[in-house]
N, CA, C and O atoms as a GROMACS GRO file, in nm:
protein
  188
    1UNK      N    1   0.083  -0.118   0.000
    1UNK     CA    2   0.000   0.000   0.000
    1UNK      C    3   0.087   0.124   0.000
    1UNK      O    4   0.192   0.129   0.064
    2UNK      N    5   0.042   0.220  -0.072
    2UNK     CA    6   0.150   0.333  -0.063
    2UNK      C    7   0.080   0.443   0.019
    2UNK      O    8  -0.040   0.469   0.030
    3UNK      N    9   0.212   0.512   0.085
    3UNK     CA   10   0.212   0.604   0.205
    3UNK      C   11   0.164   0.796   0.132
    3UNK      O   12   0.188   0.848   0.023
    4UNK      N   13   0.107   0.836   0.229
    4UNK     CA   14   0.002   0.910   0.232
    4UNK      C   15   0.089   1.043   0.290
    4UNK      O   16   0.083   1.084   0.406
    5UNK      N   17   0.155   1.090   0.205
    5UNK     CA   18   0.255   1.203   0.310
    5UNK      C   19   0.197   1.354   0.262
    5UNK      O   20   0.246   1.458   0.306
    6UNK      N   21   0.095   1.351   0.172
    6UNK     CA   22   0.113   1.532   0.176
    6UNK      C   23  -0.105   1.465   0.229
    6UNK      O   24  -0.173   1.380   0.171
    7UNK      N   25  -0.139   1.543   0.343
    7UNK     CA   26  -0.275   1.575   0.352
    7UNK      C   27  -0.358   1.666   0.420
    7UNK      O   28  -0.250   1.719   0.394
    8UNK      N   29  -0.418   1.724   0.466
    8UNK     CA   30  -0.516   1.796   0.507
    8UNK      C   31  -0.622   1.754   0.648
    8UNK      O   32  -0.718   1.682   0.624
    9UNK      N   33  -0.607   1.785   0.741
    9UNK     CA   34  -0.698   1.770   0.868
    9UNK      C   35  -0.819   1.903   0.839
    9UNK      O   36  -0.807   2.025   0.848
   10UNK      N   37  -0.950   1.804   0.796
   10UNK     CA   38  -1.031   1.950   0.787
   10UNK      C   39  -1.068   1.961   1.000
   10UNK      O   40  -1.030   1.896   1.097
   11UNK      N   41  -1.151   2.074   0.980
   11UNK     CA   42  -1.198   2.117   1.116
   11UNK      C   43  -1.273   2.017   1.133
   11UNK      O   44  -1.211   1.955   1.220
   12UNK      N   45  -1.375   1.952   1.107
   12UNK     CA   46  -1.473   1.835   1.146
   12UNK      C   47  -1.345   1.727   1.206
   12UNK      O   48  -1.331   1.717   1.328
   13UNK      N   49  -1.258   1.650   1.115
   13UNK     CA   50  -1.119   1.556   1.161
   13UNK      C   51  -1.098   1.659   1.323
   13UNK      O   52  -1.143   1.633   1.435
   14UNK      N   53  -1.046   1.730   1.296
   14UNK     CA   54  -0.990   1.774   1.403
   14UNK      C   55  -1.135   1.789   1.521
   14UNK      O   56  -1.135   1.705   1.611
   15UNK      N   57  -1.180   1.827   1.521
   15UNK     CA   58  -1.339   1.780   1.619
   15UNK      C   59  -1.307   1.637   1.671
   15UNK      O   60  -1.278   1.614   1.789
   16UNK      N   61  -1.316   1.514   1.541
   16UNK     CA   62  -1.314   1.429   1.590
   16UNK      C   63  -1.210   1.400   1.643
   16UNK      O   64  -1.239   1.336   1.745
   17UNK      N   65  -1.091   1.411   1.633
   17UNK     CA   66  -0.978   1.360   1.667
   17UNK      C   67  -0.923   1.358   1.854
   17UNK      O   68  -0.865   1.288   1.936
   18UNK      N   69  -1.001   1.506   1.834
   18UNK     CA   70  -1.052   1.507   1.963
   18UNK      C   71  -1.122   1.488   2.048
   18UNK      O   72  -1.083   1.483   2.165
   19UNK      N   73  -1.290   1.468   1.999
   19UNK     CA   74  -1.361   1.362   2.059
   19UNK      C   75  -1.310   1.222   2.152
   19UNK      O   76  -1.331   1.173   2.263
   20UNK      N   77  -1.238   1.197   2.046
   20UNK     CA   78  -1.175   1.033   2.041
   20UNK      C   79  -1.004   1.037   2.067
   20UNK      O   80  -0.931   0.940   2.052
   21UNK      N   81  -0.974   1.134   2.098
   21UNK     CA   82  -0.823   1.158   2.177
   21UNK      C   83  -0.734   1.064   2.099
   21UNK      O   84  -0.671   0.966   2.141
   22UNK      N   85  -0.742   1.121   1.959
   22UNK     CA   86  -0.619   1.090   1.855
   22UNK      C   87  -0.555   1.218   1.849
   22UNK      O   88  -0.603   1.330   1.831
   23UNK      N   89  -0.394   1.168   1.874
   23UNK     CA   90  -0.322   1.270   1.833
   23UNK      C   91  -0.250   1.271   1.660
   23UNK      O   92  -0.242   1.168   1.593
   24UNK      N   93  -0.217   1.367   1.625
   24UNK     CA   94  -0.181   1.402   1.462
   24UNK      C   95  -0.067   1.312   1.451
   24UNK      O   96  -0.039   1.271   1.339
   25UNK      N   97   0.018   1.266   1.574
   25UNK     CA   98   0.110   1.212   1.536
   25UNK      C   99   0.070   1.055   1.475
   25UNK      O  100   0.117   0.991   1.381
   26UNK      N  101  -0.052   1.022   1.583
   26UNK     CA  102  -0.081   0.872   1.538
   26UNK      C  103  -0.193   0.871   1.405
   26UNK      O  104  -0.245   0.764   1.376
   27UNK      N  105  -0.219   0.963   1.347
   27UNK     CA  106  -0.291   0.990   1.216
   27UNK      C  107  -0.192   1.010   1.126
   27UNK      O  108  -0.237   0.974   1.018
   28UNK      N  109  -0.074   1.051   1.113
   28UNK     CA  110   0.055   1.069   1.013
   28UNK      C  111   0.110   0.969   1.028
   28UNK      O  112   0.170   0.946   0.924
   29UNK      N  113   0.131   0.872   1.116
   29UNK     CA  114   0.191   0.716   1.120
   29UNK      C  115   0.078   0.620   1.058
   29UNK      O  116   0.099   0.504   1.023
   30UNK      N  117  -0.032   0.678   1.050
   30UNK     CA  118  -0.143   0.533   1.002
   30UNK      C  119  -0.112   0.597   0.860
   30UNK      O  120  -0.035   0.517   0.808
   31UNK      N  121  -0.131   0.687   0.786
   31UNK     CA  122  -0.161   0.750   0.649
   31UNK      C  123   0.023   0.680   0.587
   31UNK      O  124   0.047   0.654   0.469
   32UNK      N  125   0.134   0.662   0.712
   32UNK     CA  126   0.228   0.634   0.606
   32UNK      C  127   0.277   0.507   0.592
   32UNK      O  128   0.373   0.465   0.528
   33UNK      N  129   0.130   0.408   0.718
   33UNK     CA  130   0.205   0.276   0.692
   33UNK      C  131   0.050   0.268   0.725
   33UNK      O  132   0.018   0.297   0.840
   34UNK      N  133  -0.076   0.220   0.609
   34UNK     CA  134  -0.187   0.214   0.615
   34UNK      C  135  -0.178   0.052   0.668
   34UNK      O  136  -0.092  -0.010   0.606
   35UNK      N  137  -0.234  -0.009   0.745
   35UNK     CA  138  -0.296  -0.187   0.721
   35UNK      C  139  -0.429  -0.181   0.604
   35UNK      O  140  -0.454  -0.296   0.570
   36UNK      N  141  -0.484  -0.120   0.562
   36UNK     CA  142  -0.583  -0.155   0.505
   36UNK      C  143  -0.648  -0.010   0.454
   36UNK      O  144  -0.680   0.093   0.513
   37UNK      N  145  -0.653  -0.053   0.313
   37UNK     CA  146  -0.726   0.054   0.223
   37UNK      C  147  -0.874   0.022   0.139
   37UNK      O  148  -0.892  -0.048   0.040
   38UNK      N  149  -0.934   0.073   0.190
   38UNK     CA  150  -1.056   0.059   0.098
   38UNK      C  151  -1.138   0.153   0.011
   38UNK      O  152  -1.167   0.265   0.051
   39UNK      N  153  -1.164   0.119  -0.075
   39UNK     CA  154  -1.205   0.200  -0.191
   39UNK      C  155  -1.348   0.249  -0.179
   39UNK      O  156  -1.439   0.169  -0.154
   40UNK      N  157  -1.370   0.379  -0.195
   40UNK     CA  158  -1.575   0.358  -0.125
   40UNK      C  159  -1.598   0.392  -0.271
   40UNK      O  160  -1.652   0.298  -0.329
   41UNK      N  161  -1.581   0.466  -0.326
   41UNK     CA  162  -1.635   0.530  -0.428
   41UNK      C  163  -1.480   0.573  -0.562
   41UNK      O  164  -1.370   0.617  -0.529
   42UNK      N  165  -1.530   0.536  -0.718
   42UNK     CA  166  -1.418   0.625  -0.795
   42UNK      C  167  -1.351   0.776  -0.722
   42UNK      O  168  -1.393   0.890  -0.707
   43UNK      N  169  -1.194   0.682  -0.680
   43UNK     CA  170  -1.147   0.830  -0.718
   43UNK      C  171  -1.134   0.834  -0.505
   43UNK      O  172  -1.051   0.906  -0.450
   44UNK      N  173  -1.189   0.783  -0.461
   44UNK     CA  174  -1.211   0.788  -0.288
   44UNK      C  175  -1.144   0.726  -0.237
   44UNK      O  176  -1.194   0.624  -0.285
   45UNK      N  177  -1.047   0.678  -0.160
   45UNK     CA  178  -1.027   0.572  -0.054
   45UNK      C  179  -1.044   0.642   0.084
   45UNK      O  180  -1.040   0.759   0.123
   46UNK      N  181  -1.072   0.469   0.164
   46UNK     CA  182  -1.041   0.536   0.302
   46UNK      C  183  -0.967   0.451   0.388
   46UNK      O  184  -0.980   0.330   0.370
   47UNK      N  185  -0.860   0.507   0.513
   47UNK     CA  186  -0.765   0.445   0.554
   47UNK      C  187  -0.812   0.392   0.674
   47UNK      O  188  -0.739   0.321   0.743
   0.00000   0.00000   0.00000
């Protein structure tokens, strides 16, 4: 799977991230070593 290094935290992500007490560091370690990618829609994935 290939790594995910340039992206964007909109304000809603960041809401949640905090909801759910993810920090940016452990969201930039999943995007550059994904376990699992799935495709929802042309053109979409999600990690």
């Amino acid at each position: 799977m290939r790594a995910i290094t340039r992206y964007r935290i909109t304000d809603h992500a960041r809401e949640e991230m905090i909801r759910r007490q993810t920090k940016e560091e452990e969201v930039a370690r999943v995007l550059a070593a994904p376990e699992q990618v799935e495709t929802v829609c042309e053109g979409r994935e999600v990690y």
